[in-house]
MMTF fields as JSON, N, C-alpha, C and O atoms, coordinates in Angstrom:
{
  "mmtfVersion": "1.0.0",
  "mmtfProducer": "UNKNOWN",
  "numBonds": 355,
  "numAtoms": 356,
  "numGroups": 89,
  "numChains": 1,
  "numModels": 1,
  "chainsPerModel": [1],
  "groupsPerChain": [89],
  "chainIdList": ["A"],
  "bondAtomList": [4, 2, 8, 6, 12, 10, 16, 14, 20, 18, 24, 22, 28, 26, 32, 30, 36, 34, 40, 38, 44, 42, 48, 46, 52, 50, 56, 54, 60, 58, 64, 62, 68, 66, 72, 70, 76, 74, 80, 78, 84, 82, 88, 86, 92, 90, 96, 94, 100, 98, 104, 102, 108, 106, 112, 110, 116, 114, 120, 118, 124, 122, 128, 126, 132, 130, 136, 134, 140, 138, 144, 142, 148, 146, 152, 150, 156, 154, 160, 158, 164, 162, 168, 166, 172, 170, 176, 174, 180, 178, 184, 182, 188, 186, 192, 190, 196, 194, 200, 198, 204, 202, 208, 206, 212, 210, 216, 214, 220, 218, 224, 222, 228, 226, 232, 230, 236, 234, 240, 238, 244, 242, 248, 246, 252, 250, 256, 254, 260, 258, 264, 262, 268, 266, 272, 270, 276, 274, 280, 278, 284, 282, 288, 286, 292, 290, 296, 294, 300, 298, 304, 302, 308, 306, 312, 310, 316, 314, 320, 318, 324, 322, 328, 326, 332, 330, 336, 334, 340, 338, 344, 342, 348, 346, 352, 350],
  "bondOrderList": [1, 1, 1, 1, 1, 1, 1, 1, 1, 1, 1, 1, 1, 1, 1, 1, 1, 1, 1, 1, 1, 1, 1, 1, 1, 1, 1, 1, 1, 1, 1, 1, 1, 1, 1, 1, 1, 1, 1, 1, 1, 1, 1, 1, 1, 1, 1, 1, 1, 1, 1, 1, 1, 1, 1, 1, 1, 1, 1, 1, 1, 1, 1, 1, 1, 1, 1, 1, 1, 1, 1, 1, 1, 1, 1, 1, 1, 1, 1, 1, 1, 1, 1, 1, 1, 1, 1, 1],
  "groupList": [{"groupName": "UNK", "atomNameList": ["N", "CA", "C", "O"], "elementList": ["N", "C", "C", "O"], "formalChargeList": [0, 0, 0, 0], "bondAtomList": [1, 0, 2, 1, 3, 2], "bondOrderList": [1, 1, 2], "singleLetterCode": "X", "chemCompType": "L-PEPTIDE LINKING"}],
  "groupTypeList": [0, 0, 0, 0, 0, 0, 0, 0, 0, 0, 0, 0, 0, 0, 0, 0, 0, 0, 0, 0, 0, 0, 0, 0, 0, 0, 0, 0, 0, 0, 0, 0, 0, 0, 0, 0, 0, 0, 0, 0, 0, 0, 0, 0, 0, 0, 0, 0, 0, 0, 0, 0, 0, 0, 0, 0, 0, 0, 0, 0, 0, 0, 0, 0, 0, 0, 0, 0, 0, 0, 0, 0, 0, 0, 0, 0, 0, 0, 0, 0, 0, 0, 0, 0, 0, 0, 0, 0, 0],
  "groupIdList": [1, 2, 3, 4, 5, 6, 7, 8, 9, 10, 11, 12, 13, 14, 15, 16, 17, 18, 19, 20, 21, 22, 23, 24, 25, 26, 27, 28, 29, 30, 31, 32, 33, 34, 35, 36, 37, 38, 39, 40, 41, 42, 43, 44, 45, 46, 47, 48, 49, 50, 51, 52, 53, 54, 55, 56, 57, 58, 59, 60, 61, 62, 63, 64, 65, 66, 67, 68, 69, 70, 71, 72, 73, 74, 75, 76, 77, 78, 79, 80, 81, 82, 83, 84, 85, 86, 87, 88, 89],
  "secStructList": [7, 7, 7, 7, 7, 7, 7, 7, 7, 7, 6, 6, 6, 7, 2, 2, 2, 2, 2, 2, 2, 2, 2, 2, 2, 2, 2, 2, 2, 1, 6, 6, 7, 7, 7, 7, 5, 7, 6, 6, 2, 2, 2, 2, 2, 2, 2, 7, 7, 7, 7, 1, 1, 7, 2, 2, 2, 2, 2, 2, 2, 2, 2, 2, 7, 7, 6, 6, 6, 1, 7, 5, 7, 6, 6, 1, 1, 7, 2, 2, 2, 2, 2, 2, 2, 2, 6, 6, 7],
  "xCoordList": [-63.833, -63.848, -64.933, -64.972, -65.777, -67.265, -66.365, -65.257, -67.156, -66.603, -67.333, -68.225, -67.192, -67.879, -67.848, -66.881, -69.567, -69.246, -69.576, -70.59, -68.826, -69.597, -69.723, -68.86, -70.917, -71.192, -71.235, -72.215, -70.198, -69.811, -70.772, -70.333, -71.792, -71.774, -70.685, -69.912, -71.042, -70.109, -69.974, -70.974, -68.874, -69.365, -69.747, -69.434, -70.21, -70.679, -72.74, -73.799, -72.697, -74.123, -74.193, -75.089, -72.995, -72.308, -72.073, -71.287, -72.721, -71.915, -71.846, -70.946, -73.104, -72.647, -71.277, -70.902, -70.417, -69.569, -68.166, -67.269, -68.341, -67.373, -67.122, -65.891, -67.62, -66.859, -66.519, -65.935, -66.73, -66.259, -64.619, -63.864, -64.238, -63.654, -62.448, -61.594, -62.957, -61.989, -61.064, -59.948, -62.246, -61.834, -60.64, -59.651, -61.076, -60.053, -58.749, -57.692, -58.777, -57.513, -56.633, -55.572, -57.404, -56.715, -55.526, -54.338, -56.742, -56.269, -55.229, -54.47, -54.973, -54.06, -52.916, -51.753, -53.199, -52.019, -51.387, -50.19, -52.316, -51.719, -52.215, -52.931, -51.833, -52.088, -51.537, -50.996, -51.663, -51.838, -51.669, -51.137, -52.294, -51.825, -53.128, -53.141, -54.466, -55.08, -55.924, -56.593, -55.63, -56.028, -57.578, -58.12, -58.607, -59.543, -59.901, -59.127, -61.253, -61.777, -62.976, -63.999, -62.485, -63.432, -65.111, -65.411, -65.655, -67.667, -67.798, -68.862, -66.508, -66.479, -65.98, -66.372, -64.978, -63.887, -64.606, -64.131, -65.408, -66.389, -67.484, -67.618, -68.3, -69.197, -69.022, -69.785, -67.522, -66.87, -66.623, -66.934, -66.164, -66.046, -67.362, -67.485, -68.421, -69.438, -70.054, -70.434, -70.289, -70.819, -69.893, -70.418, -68.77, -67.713, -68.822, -69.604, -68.766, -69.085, -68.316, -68.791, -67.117, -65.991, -66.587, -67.471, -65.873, -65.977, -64.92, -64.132, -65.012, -63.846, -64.414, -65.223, -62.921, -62.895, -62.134, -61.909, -61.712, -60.472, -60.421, -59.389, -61.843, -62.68, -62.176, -62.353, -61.786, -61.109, -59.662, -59.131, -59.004, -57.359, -57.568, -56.702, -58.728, -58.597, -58.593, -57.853, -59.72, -59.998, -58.755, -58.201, -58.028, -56.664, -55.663, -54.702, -55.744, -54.575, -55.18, -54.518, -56.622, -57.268, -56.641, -56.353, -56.426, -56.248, -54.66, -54.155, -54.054, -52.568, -52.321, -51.318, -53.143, -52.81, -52.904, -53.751, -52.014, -52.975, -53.119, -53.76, -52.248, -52.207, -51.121, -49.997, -51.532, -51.279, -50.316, -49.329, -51.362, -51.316, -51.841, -51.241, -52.947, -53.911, -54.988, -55.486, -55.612, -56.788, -57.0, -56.356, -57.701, -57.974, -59.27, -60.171, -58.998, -60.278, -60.231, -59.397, -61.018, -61.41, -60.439, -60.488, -59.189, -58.311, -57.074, -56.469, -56.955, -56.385, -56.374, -55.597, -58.045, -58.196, -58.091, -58.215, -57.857, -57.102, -58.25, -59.368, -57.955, -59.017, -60.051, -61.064, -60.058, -61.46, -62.73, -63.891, -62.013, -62.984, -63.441, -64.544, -62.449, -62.677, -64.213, -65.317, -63.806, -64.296, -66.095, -67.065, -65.889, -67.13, -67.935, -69.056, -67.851, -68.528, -68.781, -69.699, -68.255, -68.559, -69.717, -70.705, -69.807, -71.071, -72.113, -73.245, -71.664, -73.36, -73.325, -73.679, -73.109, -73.628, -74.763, -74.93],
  "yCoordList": [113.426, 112.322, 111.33, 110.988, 110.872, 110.078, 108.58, 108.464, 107.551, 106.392, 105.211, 104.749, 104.838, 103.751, 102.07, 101.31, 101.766, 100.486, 99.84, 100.144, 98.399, 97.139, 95.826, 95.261, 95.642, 94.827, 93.094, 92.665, 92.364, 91.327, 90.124, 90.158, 89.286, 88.41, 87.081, 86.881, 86.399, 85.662, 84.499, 84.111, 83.865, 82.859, 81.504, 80.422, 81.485, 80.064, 81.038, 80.46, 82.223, 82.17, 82.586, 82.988, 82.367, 82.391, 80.89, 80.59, 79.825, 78.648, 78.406, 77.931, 78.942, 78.935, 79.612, 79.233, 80.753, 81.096, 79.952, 79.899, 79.38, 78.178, 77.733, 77.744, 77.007, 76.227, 77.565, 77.416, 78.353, 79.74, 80.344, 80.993, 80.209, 80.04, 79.199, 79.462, 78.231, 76.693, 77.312, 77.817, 77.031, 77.307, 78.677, 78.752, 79.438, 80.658, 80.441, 80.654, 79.919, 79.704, 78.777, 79.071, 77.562, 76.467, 77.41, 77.61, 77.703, 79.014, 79.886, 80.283, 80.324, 81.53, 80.659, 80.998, 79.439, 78.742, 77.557, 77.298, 76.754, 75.907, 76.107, 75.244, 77.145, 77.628, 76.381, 75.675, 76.145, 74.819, 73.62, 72.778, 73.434, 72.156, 71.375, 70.381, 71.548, 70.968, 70.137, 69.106, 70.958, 70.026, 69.868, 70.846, 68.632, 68.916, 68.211, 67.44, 68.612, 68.569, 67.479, 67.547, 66.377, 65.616, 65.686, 66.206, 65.417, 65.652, 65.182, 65.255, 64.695, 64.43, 65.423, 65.604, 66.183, 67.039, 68.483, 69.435, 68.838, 69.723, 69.759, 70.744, 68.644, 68.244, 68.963, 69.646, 68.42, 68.543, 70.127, 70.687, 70.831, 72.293, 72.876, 73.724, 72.641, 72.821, 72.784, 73.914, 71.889, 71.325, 72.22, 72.72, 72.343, 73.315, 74.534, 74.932, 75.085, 75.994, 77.402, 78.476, 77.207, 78.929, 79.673, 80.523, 79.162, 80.207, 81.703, 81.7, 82.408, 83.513, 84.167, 83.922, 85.404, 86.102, 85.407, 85.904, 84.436, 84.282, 83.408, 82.827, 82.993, 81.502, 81.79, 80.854, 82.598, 82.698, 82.062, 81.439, 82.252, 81.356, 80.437, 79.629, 79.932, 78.312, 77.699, 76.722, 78.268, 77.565, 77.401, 76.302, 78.875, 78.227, 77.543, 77.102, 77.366, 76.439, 74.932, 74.043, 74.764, 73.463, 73.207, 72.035, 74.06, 73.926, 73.449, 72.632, 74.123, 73.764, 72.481, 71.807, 72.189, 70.604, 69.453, 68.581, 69.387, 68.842, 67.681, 67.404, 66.589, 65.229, 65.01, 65.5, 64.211, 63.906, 64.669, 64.39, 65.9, 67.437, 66.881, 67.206, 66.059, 66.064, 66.437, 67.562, 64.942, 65.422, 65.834, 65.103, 66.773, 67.001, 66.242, 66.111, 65.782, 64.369, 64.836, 65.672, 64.382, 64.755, 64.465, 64.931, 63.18, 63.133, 64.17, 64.248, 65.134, 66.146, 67.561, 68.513, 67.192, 68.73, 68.824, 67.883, 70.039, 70.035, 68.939, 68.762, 68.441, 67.93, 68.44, 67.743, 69.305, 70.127, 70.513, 70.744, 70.501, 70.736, 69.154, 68.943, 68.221, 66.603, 66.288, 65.816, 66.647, 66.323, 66.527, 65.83, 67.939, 68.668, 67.967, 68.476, 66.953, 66.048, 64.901, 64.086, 65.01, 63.612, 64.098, 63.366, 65.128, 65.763, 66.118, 66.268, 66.306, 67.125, 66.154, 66.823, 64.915, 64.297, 63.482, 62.803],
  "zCoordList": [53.635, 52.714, 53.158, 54.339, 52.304, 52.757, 52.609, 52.087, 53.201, 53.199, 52.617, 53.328, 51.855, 51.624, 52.162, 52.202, 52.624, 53.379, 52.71, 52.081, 52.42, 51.288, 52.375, 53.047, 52.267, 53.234, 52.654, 52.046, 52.915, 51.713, 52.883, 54.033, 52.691, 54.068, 53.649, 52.712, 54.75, 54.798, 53.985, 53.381, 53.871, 52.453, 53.42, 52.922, 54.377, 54.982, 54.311, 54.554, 53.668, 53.072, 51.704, 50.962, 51.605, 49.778, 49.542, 48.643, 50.315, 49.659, 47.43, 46.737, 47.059, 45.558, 44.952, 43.843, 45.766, 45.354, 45.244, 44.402, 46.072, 46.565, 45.752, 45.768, 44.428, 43.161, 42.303, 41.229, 42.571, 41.467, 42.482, 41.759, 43.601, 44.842, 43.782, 42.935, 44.378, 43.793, 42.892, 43.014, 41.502, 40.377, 40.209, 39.48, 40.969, 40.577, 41.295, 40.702, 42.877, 43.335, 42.304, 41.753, 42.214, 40.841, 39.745, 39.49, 39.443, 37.969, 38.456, 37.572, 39.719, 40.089, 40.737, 40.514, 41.611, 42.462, 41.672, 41.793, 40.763, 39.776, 38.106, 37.599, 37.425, 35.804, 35.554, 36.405, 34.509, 33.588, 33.844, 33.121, 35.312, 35.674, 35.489, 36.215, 34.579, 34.362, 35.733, 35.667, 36.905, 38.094, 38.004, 37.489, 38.474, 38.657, 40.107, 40.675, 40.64, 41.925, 41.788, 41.107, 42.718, 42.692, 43.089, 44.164, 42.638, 43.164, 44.862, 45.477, 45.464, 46.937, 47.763, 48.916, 47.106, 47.756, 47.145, 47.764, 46.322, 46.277, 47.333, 48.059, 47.426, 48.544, 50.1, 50.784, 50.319, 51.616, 51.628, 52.68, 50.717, 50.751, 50.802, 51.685, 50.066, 50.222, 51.594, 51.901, 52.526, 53.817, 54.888, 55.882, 54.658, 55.553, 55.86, 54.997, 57.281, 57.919, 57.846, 58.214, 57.334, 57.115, 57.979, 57.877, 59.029, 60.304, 59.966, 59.02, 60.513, 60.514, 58.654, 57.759, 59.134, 57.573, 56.738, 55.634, 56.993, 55.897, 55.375, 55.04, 55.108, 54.026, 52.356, 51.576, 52.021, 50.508, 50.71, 49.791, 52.018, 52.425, 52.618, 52.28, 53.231, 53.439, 52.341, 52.227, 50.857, 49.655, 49.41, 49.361, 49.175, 48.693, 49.407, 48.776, 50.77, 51.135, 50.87, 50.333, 51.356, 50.483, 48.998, 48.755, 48.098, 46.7, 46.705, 45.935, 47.701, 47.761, 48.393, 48.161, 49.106, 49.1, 48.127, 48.323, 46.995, 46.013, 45.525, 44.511, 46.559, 46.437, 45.455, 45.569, 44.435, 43.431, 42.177, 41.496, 42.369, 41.863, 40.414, 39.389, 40.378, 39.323, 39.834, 39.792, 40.629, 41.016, 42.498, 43.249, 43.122, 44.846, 44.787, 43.959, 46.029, 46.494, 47.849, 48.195, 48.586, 50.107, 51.368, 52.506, 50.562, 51.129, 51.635, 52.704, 50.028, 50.442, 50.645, 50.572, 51.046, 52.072, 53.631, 54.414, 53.913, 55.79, 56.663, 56.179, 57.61, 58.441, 58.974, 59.034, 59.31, 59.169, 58.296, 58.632, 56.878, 56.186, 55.523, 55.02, 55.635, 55.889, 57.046, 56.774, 57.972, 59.02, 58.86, 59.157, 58.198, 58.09, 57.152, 57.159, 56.289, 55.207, 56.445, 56.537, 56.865, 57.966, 58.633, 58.58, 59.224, 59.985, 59.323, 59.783, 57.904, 57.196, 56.169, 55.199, 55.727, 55.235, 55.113, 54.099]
}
């Protein structure tokens, strides 16, 4: 049986995938909750480094924090990816 390798890189060099990221966890973890993402708390996901494989779990546990549970602002993403707008700004 031949194997096929898909060589995905990492999304700290996918950062354009990241609001397409967002958007789908939103859509799959809160359906019709109309949530949207502030242009700060995008920023901060953006500037994040996603170390490791498992930068698609962080989006969504970021998404699961959801404040308000209208809008996510930079307040309620984990401290790390907080932190990381502080450094690459």
């Amino acid at each position: 049986m031949n194997v096929v390798t898909v060589h995905l890189p990492p999304l700290r060099e996918r950062r354009s995938d990241i609001p397409v990221l967002v958007h789908h966890f939103l859509d799959r973890y809160a359906k019709g909750s109309q949530i949207q993402v502030t242009a700060a708390a995008m920023k901060s996901l953006l500037h994040y480094d996603w170390p490791g494989t498992f930068a698609s779990w962080r989006i969504a546990r970021a998404c699961g924090d959801l404040g308000d549970g209208k809008i996510i602002d930079v307040a309620d993403l984990p401290p790390a990816i907080r932190s990381s707008r502080r450094l690459g700004s």
